[in-house]
PDB file with SEQRES, HELIX, SHEET and CRYST1 records, atoms N, CA, C and O in Angstrom:
SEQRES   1 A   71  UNK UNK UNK UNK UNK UNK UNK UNK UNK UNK UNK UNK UNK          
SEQRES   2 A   71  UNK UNK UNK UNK UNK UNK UNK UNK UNK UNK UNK UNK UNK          
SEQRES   3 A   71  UNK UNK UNK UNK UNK UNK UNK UNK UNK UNK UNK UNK UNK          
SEQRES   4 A   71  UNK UNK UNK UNK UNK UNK UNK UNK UNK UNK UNK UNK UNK          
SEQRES   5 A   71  UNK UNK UNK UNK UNK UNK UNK UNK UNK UNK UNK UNK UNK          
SEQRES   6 A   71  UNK UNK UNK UNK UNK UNK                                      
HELIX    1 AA1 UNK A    6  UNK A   21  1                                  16    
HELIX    2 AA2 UNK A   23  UNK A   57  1                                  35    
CRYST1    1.000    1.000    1.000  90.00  90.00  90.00 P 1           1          
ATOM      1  N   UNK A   1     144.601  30.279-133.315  1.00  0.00           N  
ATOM      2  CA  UNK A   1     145.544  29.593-134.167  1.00  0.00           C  
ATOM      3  C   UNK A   1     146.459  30.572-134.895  1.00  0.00           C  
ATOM      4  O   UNK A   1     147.633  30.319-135.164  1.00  0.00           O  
ATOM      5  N   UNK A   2     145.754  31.851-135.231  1.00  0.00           N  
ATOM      6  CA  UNK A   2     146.248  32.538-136.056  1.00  0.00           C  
ATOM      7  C   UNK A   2     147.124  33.438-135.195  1.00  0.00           C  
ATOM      8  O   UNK A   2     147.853  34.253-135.759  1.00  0.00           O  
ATOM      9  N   UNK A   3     147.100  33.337-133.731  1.00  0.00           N  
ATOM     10  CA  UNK A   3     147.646  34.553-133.187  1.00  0.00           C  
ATOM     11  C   UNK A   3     149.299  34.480-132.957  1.00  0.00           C  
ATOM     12  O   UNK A   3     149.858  35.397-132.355  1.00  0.00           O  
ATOM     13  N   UNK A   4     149.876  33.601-133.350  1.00  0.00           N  
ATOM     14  CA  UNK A   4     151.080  33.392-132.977  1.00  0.00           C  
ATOM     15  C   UNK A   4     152.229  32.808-134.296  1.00  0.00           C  
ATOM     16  O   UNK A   4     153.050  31.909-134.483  1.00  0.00           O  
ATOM     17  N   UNK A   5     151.669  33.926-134.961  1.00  0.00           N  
ATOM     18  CA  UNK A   5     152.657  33.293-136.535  1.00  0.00           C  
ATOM     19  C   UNK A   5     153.951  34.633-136.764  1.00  0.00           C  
ATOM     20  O   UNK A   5     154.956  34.564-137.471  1.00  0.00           O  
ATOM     21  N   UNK A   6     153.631  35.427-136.172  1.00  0.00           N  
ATOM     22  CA  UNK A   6     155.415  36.085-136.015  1.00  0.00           C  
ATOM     23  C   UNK A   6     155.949  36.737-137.150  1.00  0.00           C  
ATOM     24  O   UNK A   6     155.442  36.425-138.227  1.00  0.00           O  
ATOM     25  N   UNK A   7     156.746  37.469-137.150  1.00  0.00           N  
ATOM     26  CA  UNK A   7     157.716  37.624-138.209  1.00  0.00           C  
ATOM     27  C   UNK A   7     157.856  36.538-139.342  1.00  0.00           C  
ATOM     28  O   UNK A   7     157.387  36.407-140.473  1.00  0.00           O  
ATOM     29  N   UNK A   8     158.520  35.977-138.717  1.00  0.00           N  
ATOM     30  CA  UNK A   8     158.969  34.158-139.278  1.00  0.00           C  
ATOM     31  C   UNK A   8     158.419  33.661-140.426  1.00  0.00           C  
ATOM     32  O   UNK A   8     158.853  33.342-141.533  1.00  0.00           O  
ATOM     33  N   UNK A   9     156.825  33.686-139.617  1.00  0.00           N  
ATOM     34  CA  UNK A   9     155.484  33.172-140.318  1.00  0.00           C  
ATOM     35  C   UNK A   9     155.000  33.820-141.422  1.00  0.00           C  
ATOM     36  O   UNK A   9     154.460  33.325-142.411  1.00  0.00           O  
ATOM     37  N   UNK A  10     155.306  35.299-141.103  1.00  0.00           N  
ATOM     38  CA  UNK A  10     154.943  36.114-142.367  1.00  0.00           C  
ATOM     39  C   UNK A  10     155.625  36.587-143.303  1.00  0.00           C  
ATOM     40  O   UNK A  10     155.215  37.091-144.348  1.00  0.00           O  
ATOM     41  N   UNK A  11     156.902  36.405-142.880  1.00  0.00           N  
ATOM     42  CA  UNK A  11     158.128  36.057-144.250  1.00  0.00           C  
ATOM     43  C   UNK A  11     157.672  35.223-144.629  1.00  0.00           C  
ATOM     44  O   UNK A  11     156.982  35.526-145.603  1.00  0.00           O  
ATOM     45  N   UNK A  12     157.640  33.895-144.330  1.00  0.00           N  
ATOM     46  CA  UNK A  12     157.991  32.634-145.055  1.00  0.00           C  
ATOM     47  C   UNK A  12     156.595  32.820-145.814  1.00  0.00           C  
ATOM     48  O   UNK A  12     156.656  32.285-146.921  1.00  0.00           O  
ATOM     49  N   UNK A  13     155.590  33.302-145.608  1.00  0.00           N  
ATOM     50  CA  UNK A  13     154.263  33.556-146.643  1.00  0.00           C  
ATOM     51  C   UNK A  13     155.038  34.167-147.734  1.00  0.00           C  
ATOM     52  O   UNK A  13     155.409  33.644-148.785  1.00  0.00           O  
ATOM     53  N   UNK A  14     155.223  35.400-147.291  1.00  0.00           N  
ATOM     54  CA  UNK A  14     155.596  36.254-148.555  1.00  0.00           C  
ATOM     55  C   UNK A  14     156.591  35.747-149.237  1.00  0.00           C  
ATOM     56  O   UNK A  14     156.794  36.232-150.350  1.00  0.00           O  
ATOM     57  N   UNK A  15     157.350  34.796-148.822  1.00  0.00           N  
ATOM     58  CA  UNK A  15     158.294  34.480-149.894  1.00  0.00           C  
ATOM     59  C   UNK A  15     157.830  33.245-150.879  1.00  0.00           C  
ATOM     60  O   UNK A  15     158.129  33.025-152.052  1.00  0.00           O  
ATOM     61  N   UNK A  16     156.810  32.370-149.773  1.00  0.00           N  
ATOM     62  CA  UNK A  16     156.245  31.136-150.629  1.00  0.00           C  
ATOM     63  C   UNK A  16     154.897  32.113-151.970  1.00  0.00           C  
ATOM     64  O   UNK A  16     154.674  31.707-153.111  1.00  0.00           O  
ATOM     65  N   UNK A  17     154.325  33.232-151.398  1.00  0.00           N  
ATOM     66  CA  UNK A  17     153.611  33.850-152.793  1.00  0.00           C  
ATOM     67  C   UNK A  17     154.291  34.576-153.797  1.00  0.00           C  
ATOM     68  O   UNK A  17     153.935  34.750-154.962  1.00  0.00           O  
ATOM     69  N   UNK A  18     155.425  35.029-153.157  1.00  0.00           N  
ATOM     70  CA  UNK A  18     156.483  35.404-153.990  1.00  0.00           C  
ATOM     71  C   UNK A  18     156.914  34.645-155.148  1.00  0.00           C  
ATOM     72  O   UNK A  18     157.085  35.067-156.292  1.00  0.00           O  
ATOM     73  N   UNK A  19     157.111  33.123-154.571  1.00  0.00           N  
ATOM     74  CA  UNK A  19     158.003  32.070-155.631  1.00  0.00           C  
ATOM     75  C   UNK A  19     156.208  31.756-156.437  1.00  0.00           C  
ATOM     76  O   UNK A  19     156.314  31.652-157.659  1.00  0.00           O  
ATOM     77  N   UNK A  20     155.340  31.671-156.136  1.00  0.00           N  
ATOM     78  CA  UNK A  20     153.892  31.240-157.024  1.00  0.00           C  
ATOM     79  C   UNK A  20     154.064  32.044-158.035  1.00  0.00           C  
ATOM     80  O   UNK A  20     154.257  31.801-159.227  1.00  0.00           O  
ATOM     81  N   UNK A  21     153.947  33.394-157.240  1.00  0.00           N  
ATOM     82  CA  UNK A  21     153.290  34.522-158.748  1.00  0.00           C  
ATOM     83  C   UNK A  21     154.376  35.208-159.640  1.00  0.00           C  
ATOM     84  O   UNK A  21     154.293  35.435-160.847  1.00  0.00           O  
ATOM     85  N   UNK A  22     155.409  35.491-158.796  1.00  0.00           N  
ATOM     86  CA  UNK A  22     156.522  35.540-159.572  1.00  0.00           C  
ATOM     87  C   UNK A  22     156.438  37.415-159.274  1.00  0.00           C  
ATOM     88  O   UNK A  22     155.401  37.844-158.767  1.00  0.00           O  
ATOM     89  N   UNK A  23     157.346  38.207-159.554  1.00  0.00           N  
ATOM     90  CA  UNK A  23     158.046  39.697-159.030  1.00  0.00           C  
ATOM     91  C   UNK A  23     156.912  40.562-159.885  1.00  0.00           C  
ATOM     92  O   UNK A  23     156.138  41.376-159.380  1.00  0.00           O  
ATOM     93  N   UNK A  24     156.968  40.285-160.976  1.00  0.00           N  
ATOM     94  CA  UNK A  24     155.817  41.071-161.828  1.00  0.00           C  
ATOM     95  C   UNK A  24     154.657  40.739-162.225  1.00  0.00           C  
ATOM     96  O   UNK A  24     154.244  41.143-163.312  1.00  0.00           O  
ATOM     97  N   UNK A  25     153.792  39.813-161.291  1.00  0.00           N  
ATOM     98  CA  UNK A  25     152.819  39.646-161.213  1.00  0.00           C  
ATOM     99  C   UNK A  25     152.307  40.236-160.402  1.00  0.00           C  
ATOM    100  O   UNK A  25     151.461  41.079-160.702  1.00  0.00           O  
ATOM    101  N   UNK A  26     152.753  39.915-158.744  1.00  0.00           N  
ATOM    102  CA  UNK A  26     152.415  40.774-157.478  1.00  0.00           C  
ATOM    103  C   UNK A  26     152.592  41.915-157.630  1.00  0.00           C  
ATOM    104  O   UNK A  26     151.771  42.517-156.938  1.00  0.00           O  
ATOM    105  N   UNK A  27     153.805  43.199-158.655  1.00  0.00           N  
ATOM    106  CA  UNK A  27     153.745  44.337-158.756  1.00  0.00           C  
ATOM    107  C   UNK A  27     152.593  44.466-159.104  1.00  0.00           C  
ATOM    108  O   UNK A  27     151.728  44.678-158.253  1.00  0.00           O  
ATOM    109  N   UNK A  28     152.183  44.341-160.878  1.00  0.00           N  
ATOM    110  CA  UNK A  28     150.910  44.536-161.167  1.00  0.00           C  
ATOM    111  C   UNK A  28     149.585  44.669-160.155  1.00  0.00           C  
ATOM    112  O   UNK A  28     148.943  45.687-159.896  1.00  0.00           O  
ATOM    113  N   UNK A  29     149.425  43.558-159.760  1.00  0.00           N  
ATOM    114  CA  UNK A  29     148.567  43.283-158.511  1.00  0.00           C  
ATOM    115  C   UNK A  29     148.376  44.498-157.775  1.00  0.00           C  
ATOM    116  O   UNK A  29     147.318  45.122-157.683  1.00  0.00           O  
ATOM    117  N   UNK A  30     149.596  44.817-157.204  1.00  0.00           N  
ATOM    118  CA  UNK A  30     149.781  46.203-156.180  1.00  0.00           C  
ATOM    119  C   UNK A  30     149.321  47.555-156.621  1.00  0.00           C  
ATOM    120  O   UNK A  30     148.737  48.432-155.984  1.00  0.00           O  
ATOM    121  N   UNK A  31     149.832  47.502-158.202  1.00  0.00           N  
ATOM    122  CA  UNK A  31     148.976  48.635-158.832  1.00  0.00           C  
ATOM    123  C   UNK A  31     147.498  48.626-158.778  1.00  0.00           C  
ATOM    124  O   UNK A  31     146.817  49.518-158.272  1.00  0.00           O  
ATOM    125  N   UNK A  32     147.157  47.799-159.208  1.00  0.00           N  
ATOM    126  CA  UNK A  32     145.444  47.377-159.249  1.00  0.00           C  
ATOM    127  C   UNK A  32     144.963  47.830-158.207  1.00  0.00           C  
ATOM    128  O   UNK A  32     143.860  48.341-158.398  1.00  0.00           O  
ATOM    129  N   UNK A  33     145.419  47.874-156.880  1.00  0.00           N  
ATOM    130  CA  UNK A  33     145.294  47.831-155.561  1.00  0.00           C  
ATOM    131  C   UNK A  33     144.982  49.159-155.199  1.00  0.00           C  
ATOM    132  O   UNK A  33     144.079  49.602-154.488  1.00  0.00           O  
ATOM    133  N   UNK A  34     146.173  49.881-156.007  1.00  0.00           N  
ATOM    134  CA  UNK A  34     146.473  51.297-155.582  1.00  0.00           C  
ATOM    135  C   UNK A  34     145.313  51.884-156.563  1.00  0.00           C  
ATOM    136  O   UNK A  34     144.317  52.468-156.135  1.00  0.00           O  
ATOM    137  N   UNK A  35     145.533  51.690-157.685  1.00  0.00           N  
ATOM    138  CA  UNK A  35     144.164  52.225-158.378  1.00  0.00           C  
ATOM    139  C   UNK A  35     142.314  52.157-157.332  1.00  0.00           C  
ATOM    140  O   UNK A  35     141.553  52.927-156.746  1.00  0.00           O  
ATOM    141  N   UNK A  36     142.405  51.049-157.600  1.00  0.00           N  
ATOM    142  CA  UNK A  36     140.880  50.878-156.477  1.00  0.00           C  
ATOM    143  C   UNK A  36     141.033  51.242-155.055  1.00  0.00           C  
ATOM    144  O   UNK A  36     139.958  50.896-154.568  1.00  0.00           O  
ATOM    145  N   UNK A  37     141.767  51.750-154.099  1.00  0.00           N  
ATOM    146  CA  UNK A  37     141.866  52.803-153.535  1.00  0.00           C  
ATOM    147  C   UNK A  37     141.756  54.075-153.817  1.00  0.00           C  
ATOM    148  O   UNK A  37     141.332  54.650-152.815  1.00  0.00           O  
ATOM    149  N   UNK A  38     141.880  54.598-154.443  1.00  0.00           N  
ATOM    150  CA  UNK A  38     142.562  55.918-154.939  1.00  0.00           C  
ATOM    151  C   UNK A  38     140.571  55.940-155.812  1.00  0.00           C  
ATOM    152  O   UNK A  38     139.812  56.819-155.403  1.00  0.00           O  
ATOM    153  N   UNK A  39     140.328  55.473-156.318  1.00  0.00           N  
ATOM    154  CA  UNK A  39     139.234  55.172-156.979  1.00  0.00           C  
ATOM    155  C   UNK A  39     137.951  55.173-156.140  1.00  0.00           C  
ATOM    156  O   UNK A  39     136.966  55.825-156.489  1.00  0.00           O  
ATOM    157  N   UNK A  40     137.980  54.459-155.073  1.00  0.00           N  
ATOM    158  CA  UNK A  40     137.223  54.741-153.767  1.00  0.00           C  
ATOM    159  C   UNK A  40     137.332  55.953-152.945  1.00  0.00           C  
ATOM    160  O   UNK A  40     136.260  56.471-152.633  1.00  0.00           O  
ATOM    161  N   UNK A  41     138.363  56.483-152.550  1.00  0.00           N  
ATOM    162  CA  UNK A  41     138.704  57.860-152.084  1.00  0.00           C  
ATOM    163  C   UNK A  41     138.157  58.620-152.778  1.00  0.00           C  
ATOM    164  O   UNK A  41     137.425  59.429-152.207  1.00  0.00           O  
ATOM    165  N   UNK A  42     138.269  58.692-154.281  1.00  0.00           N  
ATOM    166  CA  UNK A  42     137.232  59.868-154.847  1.00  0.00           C  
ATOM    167  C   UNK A  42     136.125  59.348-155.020  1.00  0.00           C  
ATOM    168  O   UNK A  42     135.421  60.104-155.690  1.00  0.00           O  
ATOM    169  N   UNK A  43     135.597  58.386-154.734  1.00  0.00           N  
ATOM    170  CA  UNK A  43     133.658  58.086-154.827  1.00  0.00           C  
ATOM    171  C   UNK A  43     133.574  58.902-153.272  1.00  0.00           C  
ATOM    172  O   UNK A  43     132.821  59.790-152.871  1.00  0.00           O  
ATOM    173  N   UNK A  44     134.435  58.341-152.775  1.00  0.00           N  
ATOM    174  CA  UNK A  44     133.863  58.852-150.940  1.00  0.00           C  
ATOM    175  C   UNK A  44     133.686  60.384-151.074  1.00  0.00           C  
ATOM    176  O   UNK A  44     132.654  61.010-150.831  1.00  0.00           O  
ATOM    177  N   UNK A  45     134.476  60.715-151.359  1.00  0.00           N  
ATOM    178  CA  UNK A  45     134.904  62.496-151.835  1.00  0.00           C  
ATOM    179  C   UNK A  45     133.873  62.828-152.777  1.00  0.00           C  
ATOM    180  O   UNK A  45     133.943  63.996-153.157  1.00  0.00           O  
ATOM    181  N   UNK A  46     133.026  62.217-153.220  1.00  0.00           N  
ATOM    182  CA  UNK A  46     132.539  62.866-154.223  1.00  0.00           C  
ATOM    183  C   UNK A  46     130.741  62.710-153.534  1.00  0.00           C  
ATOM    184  O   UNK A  46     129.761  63.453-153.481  1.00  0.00           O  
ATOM    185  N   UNK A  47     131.021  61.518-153.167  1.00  0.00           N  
ATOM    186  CA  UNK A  47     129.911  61.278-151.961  1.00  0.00           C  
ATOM    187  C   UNK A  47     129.234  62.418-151.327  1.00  0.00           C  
ATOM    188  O   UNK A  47     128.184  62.990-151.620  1.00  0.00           O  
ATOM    189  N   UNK A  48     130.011  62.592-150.472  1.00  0.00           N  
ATOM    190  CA  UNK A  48     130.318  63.703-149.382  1.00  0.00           C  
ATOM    191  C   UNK A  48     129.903  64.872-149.970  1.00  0.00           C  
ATOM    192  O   UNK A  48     128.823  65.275-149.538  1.00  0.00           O  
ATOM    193  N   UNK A  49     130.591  65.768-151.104  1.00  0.00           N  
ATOM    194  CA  UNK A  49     130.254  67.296-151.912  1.00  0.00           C  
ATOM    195  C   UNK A  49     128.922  67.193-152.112  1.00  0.00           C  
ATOM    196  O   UNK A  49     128.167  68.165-152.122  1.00  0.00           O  
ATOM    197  N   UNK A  50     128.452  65.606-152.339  1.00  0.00           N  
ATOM    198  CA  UNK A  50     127.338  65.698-153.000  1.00  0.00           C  
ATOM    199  C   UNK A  50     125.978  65.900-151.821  1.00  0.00           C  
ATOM    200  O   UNK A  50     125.146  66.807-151.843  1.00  0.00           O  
ATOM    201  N   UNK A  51     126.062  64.837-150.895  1.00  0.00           N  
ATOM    202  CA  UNK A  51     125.433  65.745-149.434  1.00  0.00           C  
ATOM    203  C   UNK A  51     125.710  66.720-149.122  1.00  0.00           C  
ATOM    204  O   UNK A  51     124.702  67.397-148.921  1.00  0.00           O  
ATOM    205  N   UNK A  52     126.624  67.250-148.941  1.00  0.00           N  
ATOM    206  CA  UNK A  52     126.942  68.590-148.856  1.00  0.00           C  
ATOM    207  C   UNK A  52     126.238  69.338-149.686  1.00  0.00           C  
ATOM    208  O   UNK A  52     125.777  70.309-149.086  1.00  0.00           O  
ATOM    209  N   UNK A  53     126.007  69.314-150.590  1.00  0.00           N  
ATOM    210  CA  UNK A  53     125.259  70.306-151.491  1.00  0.00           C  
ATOM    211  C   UNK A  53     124.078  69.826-151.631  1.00  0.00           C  
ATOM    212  O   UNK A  53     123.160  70.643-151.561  1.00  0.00           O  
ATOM    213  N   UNK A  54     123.805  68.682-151.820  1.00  0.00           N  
ATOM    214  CA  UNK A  54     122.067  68.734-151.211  1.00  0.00           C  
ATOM    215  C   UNK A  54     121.796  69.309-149.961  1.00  0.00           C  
ATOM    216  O   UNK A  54     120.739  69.937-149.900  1.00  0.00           O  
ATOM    217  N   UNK A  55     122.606  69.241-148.770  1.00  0.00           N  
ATOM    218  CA  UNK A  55     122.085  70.237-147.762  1.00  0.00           C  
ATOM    219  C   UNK A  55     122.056  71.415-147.348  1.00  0.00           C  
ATOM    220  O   UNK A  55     121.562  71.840-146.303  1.00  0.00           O  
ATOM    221  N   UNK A  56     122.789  72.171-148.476  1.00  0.00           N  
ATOM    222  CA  UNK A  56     122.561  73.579-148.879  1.00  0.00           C  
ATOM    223  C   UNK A  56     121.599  73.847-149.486  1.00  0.00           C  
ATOM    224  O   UNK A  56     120.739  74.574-148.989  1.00  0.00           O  
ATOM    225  N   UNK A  57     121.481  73.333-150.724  1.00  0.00           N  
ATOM    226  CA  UNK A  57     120.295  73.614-151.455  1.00  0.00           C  
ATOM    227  C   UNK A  57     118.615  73.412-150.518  1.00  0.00           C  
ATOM    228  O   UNK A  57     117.584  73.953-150.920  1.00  0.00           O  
ATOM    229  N   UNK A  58     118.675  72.650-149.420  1.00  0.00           N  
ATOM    230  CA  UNK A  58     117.957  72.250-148.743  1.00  0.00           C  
ATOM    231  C   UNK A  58     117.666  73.234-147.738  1.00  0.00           C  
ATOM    232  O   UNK A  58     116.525  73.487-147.351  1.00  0.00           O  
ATOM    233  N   UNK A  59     118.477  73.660-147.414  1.00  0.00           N  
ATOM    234  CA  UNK A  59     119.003  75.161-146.693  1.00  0.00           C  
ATOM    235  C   UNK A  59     117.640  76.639-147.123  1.00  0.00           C  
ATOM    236  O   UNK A  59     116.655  77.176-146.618  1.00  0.00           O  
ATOM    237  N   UNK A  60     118.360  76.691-148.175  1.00  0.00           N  
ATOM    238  CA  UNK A  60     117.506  77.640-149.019  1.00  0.00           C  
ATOM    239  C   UNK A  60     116.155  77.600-149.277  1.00  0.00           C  
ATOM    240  O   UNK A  60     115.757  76.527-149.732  1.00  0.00           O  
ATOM    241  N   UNK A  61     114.955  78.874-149.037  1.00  0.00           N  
ATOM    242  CA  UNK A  61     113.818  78.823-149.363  1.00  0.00           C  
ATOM    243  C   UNK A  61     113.447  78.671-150.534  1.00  0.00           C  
ATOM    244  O   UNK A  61     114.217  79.056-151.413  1.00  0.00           O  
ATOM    245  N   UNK A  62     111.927  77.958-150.983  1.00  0.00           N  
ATOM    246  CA  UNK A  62     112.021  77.363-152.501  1.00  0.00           C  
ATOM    247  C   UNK A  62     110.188  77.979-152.339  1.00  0.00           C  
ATOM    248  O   UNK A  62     109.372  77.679-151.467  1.00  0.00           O  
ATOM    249  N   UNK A  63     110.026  78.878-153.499  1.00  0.00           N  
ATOM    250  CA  UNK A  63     108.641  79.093-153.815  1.00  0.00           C  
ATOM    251  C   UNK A  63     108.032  78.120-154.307  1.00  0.00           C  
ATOM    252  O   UNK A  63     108.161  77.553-155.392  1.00  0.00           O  
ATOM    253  N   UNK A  64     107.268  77.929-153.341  1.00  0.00           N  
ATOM    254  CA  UNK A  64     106.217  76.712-153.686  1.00  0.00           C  
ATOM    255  C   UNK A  64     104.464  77.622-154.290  1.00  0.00           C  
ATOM    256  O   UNK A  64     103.517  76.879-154.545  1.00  0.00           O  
ATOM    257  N   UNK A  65     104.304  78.994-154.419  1.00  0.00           N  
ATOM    258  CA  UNK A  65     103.114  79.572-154.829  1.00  0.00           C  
ATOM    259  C   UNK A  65     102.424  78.681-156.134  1.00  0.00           C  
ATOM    260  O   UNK A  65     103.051  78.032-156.970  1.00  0.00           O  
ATOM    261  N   UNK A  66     101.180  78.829-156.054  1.00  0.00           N  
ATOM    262  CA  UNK A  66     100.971  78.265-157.808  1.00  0.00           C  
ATOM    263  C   UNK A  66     100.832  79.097-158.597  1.00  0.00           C  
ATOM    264  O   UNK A  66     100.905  80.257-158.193  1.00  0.00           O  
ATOM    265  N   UNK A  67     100.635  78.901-159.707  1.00  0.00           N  
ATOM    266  CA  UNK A  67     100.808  79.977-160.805  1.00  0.00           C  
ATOM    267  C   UNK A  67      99.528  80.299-160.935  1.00  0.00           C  
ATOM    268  O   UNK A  67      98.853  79.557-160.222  1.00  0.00           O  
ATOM    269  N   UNK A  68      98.931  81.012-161.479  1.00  0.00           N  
ATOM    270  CA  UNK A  68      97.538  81.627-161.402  1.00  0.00           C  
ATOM    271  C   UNK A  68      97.284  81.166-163.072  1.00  0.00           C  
ATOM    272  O   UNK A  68      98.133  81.490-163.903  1.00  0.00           O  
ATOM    273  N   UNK A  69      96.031  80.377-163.491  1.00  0.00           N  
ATOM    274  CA  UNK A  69      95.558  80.016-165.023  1.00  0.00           C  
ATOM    275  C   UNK A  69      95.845  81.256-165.331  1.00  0.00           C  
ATOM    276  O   UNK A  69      96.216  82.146-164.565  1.00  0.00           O  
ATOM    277  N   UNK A  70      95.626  81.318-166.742  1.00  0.00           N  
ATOM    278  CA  UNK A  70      95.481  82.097-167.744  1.00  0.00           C  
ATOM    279  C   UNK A  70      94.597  81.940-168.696  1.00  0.00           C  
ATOM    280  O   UNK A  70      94.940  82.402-169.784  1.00  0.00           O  
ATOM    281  N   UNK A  71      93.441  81.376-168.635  1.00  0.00           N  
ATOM    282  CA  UNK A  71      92.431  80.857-169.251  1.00  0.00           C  
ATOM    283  C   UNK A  71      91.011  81.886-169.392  1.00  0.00           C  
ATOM    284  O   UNK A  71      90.003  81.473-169.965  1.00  0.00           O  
TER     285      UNK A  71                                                      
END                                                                             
């Protein structure tokens, strides 16, 4: 149903949400948009350093000896 809506079809959307929300509503909107992108890109990014550096540290030998009492 959906495969054949065209140019045409997707103007006439954007202009019928256009006339609903009005020019500075949908801007706003778009910002919001761009924020929570941009917001996700650095979780992903931050994601990532963070495996990354657990698998270095993972990398590295870790003394596991016990400590000898002192008693």
């Amino acid at each position: 149903m959906l495969n054949n809506i065209g140019l045409p079809g997707i103007l006439l959307i954007a202009i019928v949400v256009l006339v609903l929300f009005g020019r500075g509503k949908i801007s706003s909107l778009m910002g919001e948009v761009g924020k929570g992108i941009t917001s996700f890109k650095r979780g992903v990014a931050e994601g990532k350093d963070e495996i990354e550096s657990a698998e270095k540290a993972a990398d590295e030998p870790v003394d596991i000896t016990p400590e000898k009492d002192k008693a």
